[in-house]
GUGU-424647 format. One record per atom (N, C-alpha, C): residue in one letter; x, y, z; atom name. Coordinates in pm, 1 decimal, padded with zeros to 6 digits. Layout:
<atoms>
+-----+----------+----------+----------+------+
| res |        x |        y |        z | atom |
+-----+----------+----------+----------+------+
|   a |        X |        Y |        Z |   CA |
...
+-----+----------+----------+----------+------+
</atoms>
This chain:
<atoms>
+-----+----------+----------+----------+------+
| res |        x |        y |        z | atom |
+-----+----------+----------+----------+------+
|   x |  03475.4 | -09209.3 |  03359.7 |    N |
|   x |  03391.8 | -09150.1 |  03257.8 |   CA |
|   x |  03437.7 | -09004.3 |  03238.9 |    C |
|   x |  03454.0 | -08955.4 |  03113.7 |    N |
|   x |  03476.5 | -08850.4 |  03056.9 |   CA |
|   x |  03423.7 | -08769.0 |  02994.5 |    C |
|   x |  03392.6 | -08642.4 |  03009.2 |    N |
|   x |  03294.7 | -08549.0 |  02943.9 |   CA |
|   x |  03357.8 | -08443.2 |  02846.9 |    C |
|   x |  03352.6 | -08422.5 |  02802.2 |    N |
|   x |  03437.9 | -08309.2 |  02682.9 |   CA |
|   x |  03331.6 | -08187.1 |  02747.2 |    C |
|   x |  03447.7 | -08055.9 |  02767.1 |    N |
|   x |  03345.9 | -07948.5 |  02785.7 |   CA |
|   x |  03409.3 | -07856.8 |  02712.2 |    C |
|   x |  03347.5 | -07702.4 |  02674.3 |    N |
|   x |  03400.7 | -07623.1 |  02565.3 |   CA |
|   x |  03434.5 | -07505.6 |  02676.7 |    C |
|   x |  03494.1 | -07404.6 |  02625.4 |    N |
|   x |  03559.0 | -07295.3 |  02693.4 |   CA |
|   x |  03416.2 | -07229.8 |  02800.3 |    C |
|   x |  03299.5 | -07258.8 |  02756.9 |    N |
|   x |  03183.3 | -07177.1 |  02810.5 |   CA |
|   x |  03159.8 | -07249.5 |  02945.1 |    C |
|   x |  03160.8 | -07402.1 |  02949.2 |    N |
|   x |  03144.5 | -07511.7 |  03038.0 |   CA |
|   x |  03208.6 | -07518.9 |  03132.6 |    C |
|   x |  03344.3 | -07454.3 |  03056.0 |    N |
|   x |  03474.3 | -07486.5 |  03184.3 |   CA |
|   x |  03445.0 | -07329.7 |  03271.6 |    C |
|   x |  03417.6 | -07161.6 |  03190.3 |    N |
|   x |  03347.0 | -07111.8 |  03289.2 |   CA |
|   x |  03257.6 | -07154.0 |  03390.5 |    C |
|   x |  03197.2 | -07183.3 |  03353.9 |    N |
|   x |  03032.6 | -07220.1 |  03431.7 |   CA |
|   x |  03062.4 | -07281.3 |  03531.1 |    C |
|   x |  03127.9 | -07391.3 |  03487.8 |    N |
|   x |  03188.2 | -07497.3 |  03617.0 |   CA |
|   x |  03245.6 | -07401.7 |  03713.4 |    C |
|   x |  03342.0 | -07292.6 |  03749.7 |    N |
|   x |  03361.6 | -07217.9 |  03816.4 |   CA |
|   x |  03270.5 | -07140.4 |  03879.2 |    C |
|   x |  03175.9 | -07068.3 |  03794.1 |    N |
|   x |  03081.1 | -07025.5 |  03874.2 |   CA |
|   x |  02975.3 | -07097.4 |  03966.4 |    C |
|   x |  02957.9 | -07195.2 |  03895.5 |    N |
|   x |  02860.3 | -07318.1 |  04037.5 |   CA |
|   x |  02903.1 | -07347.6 |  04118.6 |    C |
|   x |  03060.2 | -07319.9 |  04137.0 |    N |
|   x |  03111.5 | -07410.4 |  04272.5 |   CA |
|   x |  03168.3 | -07290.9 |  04351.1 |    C |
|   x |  03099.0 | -07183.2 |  04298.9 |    N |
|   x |  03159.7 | -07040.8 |  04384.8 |   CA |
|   x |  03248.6 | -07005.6 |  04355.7 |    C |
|   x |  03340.7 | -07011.3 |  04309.2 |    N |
|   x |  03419.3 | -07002.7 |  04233.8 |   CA |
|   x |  03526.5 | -06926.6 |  04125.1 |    C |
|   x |  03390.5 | -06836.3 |  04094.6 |    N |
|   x |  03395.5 | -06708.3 |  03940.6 |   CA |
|   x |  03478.4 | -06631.9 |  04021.5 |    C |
|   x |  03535.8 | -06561.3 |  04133.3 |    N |
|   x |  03630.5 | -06460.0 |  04136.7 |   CA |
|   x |  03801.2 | -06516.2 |  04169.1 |    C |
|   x |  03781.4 | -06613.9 |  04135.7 |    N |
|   x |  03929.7 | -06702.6 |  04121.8 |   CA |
|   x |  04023.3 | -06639.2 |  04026.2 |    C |
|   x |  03997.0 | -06668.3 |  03911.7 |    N |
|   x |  04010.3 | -06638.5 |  03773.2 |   CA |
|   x |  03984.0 | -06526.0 |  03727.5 |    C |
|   x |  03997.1 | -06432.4 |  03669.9 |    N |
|   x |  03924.7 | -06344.2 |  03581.1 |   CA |
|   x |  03905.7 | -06421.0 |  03436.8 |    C |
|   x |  03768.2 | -06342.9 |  03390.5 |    N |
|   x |  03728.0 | -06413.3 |  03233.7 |   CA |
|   x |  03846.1 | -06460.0 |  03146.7 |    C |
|   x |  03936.6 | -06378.1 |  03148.6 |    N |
|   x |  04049.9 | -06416.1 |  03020.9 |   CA |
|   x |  04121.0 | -06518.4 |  03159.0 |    C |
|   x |  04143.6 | -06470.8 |  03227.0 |    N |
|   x |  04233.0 | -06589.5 |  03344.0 |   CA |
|   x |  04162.7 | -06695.4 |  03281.3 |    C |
|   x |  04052.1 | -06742.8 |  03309.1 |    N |
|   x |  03965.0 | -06855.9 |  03254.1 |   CA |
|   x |  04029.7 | -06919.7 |  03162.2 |    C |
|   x |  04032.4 | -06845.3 |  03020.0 |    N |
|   x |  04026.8 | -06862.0 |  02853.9 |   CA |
|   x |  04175.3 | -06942.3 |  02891.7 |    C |
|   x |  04287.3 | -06880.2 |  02998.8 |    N |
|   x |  04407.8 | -06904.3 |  02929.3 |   CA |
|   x |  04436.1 | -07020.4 |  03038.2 |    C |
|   x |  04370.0 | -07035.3 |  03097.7 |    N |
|   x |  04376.9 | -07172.8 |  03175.6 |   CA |
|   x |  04313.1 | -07295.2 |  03126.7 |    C |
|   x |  04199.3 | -07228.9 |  03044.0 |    N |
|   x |  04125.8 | -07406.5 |  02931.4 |   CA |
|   x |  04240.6 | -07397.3 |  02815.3 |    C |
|   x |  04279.9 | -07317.1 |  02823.8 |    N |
|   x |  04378.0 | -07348.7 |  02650.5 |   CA |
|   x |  04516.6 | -07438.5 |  02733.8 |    C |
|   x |  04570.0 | -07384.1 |  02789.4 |    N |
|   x |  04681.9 | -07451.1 |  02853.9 |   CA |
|   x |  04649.5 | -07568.3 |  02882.1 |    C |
|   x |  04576.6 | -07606.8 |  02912.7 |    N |
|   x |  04466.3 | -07754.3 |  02953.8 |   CA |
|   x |  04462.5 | -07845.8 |  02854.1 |    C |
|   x |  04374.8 | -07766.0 |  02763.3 |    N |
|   x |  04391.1 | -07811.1 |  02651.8 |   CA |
|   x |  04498.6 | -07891.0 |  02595.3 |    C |
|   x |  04576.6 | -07797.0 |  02600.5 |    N |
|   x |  04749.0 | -07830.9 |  02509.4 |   CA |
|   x |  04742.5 | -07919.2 |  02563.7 |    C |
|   x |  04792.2 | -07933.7 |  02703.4 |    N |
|   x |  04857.7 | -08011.6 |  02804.0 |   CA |
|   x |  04785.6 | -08128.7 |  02801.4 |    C |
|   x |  04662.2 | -08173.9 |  02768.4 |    N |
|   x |  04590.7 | -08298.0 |  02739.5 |   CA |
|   x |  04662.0 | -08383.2 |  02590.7 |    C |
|   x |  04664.8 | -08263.2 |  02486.2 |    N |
|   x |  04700.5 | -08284.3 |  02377.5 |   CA |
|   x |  04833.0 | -08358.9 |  02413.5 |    C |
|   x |  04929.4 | -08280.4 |  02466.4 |    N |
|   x |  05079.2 | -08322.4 |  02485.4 |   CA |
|   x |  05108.6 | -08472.7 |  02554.5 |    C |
|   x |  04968.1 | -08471.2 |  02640.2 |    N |
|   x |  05045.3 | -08633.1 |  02730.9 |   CA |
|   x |  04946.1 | -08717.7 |  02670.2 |    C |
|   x |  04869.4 | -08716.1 |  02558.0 |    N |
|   x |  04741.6 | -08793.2 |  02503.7 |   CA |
|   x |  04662.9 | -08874.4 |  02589.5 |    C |
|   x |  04634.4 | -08775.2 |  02698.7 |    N |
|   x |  04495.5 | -08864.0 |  02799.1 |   CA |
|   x |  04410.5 | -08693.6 |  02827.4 |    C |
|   x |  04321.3 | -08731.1 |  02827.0 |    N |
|   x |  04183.6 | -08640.4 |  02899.8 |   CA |
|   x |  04203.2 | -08626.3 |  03015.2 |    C |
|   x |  04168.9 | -08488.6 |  03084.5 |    N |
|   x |  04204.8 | -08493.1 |  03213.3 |   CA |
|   x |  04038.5 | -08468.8 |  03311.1 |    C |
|   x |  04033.0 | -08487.5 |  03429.8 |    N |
|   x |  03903.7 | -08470.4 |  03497.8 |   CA |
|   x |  03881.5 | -08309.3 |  03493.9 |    C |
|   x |  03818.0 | -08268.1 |  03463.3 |    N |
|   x |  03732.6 | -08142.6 |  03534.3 |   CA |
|   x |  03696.8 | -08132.8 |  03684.8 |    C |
|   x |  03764.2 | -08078.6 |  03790.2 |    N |
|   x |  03802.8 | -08099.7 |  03893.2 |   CA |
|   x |  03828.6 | -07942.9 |  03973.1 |    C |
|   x |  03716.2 | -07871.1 |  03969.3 |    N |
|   x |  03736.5 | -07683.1 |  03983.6 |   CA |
|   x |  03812.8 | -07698.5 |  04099.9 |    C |
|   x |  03764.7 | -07724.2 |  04224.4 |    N |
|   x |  03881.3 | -07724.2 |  04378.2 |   CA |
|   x |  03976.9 | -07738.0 |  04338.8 |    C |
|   x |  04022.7 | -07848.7 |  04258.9 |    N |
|   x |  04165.4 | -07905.1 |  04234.7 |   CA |
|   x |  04236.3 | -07809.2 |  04121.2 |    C |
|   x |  04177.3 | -07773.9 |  04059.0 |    N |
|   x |  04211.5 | -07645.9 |  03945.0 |   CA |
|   x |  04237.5 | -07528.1 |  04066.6 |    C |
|   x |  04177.0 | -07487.1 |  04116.9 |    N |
|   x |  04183.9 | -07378.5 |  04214.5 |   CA |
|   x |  04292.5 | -07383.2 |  04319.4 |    C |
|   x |  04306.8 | -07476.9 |  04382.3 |    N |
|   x |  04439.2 | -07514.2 |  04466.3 |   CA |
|   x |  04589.8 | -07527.3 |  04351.6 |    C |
|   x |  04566.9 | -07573.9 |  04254.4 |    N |
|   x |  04694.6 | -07581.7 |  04165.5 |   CA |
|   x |  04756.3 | -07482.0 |  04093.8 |    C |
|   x |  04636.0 | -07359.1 |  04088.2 |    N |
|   x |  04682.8 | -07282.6 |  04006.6 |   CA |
|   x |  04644.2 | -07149.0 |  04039.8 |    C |
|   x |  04689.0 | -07032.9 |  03989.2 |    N |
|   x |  04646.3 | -06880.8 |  04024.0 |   CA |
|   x |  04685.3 | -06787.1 |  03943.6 |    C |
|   x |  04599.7 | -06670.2 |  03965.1 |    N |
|   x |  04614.2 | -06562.1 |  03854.6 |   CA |
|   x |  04660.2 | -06470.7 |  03938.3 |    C |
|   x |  04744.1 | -06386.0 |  03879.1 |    N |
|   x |  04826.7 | -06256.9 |  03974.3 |   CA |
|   x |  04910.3 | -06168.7 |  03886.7 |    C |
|   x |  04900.3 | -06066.0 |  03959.2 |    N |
|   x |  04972.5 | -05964.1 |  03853.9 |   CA |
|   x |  05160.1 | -05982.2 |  03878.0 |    C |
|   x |  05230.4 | -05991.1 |  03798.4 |    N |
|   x |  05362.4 | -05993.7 |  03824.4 |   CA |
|   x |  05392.7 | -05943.1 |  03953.7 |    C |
|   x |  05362.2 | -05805.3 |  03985.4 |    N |
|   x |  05381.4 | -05761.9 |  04086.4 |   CA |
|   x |  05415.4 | -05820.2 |  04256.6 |    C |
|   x |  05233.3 | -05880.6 |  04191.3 |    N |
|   x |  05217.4 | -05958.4 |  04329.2 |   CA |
|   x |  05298.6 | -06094.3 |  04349.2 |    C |
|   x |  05321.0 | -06150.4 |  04262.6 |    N |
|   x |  05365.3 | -06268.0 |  04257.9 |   CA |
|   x |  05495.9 | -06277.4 |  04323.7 |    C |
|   x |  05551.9 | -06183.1 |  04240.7 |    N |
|   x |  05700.1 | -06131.8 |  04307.0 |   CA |
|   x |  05712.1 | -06100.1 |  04447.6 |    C |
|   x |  05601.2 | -06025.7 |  04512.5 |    N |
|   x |  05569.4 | -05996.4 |  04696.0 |   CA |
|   x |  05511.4 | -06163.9 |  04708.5 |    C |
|   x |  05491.8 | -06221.1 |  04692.0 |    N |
|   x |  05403.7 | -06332.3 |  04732.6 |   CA |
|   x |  05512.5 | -06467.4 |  04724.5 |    C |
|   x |  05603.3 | -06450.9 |  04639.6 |    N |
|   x |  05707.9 | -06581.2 |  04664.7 |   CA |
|   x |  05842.8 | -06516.4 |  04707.7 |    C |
|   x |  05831.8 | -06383.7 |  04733.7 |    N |
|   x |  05959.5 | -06282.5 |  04789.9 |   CA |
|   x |  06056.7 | -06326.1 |  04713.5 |    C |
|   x |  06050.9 | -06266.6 |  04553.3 |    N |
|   x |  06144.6 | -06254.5 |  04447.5 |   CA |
|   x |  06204.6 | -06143.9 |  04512.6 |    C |
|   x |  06375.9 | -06162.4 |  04467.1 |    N |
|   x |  06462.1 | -06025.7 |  04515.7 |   CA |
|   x |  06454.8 | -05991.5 |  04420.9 |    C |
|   x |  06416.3 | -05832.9 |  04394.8 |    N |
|   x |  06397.1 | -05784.7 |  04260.8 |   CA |
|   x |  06490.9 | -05659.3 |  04275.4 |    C |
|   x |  06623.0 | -05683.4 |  04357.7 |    N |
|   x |  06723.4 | -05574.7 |  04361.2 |   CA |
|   x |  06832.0 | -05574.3 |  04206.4 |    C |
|   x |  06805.7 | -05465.5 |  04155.6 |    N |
|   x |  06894.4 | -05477.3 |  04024.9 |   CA |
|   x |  06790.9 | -05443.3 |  03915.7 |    C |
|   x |  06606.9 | -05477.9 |  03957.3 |    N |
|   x |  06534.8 | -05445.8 |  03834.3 |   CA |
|   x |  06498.7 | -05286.0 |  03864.7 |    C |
|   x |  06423.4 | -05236.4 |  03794.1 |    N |
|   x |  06378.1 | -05142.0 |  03793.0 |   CA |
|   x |  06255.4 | -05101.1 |  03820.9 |    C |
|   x |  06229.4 | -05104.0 |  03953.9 |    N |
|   x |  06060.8 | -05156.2 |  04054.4 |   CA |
|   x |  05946.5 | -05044.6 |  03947.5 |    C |
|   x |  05994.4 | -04928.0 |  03887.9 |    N |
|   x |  05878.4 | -04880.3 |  03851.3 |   CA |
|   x |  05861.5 | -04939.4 |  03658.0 |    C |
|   x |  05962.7 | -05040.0 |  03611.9 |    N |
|   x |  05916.6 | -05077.1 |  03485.4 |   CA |
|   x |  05840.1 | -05216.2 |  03485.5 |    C |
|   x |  05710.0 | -05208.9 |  03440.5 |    N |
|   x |  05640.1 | -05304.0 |  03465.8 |   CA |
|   x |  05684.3 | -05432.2 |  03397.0 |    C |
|   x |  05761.2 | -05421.7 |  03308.5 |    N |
|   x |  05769.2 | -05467.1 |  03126.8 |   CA |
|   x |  05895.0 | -05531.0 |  03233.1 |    C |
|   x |  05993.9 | -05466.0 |  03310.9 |    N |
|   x |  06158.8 | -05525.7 |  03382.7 |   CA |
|   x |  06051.0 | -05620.2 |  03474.6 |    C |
|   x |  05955.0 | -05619.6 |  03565.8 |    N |
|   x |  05915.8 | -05680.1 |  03657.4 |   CA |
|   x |  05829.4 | -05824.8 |  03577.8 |    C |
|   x |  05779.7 | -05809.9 |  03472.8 |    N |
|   x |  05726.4 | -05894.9 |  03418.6 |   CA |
|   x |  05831.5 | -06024.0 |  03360.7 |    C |
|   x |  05926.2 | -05960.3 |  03292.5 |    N |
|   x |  05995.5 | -06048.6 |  03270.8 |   CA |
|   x |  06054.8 | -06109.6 |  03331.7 |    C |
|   x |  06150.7 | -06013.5 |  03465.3 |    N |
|   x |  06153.0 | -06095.2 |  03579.0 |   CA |
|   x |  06109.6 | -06265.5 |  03669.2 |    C |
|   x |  05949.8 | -06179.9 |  03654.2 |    N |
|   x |  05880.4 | -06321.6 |  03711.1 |   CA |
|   x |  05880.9 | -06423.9 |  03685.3 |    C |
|   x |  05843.4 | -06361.9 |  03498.3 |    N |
|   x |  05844.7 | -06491.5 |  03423.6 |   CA |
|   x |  05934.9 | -06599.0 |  03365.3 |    C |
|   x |  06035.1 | -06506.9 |  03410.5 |    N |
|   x |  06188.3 | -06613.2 |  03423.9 |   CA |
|   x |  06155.5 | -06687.5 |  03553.9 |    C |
|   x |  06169.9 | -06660.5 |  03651.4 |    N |
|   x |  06170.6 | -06717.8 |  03781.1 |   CA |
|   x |  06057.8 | -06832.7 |  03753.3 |    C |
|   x |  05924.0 | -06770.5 |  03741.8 |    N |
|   x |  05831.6 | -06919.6 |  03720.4 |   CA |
|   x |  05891.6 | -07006.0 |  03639.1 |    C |
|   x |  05871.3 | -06955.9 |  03531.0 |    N |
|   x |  05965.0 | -07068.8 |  03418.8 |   CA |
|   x |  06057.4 | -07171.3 |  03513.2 |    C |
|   x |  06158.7 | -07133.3 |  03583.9 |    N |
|   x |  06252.7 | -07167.7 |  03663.0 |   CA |
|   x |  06158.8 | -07288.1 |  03773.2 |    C |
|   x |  06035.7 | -07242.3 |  03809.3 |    N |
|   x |  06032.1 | -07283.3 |  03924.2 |   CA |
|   x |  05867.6 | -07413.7 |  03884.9 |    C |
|   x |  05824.5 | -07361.0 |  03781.9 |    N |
|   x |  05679.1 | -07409.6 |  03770.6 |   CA |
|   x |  05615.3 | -07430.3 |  03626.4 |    C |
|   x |  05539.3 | -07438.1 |  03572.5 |    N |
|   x |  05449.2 | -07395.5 |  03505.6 |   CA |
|   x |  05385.9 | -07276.3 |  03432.1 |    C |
|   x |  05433.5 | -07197.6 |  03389.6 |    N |
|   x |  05323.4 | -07093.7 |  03311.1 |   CA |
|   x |  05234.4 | -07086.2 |  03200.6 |    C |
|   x |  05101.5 | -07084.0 |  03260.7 |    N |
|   x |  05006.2 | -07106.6 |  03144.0 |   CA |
|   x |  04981.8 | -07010.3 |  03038.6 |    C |
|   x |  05007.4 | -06895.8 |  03024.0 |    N |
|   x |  05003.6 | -06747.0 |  03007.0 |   CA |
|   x |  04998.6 | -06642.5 |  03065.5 |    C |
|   x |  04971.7 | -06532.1 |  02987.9 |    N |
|   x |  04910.0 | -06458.1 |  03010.5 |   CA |
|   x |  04746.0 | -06386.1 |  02975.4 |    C |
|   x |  04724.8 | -06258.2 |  03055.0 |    N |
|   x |  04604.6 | -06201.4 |  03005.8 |   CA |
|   x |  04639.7 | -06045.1 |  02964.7 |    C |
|   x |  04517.8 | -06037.7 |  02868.6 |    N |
|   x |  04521.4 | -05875.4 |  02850.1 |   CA |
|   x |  04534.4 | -05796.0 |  02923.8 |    C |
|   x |  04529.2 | -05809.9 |  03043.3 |    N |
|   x |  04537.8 | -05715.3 |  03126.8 |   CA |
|   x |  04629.2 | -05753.7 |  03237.7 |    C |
|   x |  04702.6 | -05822.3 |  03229.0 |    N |
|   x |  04864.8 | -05795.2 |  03257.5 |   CA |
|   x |  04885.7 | -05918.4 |  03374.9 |    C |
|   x |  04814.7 | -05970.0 |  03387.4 |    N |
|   x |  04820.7 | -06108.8 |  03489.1 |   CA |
|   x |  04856.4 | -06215.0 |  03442.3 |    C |
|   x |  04895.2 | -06272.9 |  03538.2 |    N |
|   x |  04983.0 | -06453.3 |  03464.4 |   CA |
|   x |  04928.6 | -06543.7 |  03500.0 |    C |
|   x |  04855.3 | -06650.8 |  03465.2 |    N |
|   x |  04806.9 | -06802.7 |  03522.8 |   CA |
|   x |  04936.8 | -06857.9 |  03531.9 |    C |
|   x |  04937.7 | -06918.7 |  03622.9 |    N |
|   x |  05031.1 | -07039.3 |  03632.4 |   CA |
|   x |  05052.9 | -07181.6 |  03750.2 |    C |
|   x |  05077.8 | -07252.4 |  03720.1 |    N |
|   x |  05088.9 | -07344.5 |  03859.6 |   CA |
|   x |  05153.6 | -07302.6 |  04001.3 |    C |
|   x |  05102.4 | -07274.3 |  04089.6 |    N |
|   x |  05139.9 | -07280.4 |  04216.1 |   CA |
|   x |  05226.1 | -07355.9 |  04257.2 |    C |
|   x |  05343.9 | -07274.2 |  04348.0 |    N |
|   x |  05436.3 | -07369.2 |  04372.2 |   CA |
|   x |  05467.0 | -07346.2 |  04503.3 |    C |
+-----+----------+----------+----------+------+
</atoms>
């Protein structure tokens, strides 16, 4: 059984299961849209499943991401955020999933 939920639902669902500091608000937005698509693209509905959303996926600033999967970032330019961003987002690309980004400079993407 399948429930259709809207961008507000798929918040909420995070916050009931403890959840809300996973994501930030736009982290949220750009993880139901990617969802979205990604339902669209393989034409099946997928479960609403927050643990399993939460283990698969994460929000992080380039920065961290780069300390956190120990990208060699010898050759970029550690104080241009704009060289470190793109960076990453080659490497994920390379390695995973990227769902977006947010306004404020963090990347959703699948965990790898």
């Amino acid at each position: 059984m399948i429930s259709t939920i809207n961008l507000y639902q798929f918040r909420n669902g995070f916050k009931e299961m403890g959840r809300s500091e996973q994501f930030s608000y736009d982290g949220l937005k750009v993880l139901f849209e990617y969802l979205e698509s990604f339902e669209d693209d393989i034409g099946e509905k997928l479960e609403f499943d927050v643990l399993a959303l939460c283990c698969d996926f994460a929000e992080q600033t380039p920065r961290n991401i780069a300390i956190d999967y120990d990208f060699d970032l010898s050759g970029i330019d550690e104080d241009s955020d704009d060289e470190i961003l793109e960076f990453v987002l080659d490497q994920l690309n390379d390695c995973t999933s990227v769902c977006g980004e947010t306004d404020r400079g963090t990347i959703v993407y699948r965990q790898f």
